[in-house]
Every structure is written in C-alpha cells, then in structure tokens.
C-alpha positions as CSV (number, residue, x, y, z in Angstrom):
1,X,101.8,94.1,218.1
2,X,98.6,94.4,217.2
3,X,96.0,92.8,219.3
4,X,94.4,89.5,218.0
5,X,90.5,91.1,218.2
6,X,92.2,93.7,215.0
7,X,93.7,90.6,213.5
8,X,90.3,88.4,213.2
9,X,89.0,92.4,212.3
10,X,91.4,92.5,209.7
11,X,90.9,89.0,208.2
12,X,86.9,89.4,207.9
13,X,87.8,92.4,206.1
14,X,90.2,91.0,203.3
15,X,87.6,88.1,203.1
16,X,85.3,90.2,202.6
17,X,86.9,92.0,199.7
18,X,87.7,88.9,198.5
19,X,84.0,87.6,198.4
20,X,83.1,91.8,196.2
21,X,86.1,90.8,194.1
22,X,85.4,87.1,192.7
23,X,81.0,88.4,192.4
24,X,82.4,91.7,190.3
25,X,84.7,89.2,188.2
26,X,81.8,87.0,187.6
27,X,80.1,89.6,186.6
28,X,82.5,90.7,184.1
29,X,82.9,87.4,182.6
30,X,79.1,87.0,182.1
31,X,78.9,90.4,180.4
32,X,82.1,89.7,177.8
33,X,80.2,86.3,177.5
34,X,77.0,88.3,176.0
35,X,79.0,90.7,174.4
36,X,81.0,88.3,172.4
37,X,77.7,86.2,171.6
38,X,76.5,89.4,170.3
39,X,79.1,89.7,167.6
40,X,79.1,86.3,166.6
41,X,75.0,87.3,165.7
42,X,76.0,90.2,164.0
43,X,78.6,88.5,161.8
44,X,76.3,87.5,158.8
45,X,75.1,90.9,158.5
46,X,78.4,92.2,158.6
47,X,79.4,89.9,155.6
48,X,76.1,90.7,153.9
49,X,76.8,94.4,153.7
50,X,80.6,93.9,152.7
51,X,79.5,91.9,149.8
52,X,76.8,94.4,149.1
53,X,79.3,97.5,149.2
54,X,81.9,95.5,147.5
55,X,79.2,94.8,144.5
56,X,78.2,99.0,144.8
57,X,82.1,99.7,145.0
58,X,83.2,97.2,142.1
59,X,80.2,99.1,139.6
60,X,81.6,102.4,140.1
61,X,84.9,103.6,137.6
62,X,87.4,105.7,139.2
63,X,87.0,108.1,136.3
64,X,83.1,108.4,136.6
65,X,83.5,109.0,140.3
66,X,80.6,108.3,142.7
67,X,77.4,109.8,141.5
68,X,73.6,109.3,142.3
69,X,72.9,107.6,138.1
70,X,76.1,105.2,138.6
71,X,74.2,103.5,141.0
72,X,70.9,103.5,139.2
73,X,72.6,102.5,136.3
C-alpha cells in the first residue's frame, strides 16, 4: 500500500493538472469567442462581394465566355 505522504503527493498532483486543464480550456473558449466575433464582422463583406460576383457572373453569356471587354462592356 502505498504510503499516505505519496497519496497527499499524488492528490496535489491531479489538482494540479486539474487547475492547467480548466486555465487552457478557458483559454480556448475565449479564443473561439474572438474567432467567432470575427466572422460575424466579416459577414457583410462576404455578402457584398457575392452580390458583386453574382452581378459580374449574371453579365457574362456562356457562349461569349469570360473575357477582359465583357466586363467593360
């Protein structure tokens, strides 16, 4: 059996680990947090340039095929 100085040893240790693991998930969280608000800023751009390309896209003929004058045009 191990001896009850290892135990208390072995118990600072897991709380320890414990104390690195809930900080590193904290962490985490506050990073998807910023990441996420990030993409929600982006989003009106994103719409922007799909309505732009969609416009550029919708001008241009399959037959003509894309060149330089059908966008002038």
């Amino acid at each position: 059996m191990a001896a009850l100085k290892d135990i208390r040893k072995r118990i600072g240790s897991v709380k320890s680990t414990q104390k690195i693991t809930r900080a590193m998930k904290l962490v985490a969280g506050a990073r998807l947090r910023k990441a996420q608000e990030n993409i929600e800023a982006l989003r009106p751009y994103a719409l922007k340039t799909f309505e732009v390309l969609s416009g550029v896209a919708a001008r241009v003929s399959p037959e003509e095929g894309f060149t330089r004058c059908s966008l002038v045009a």
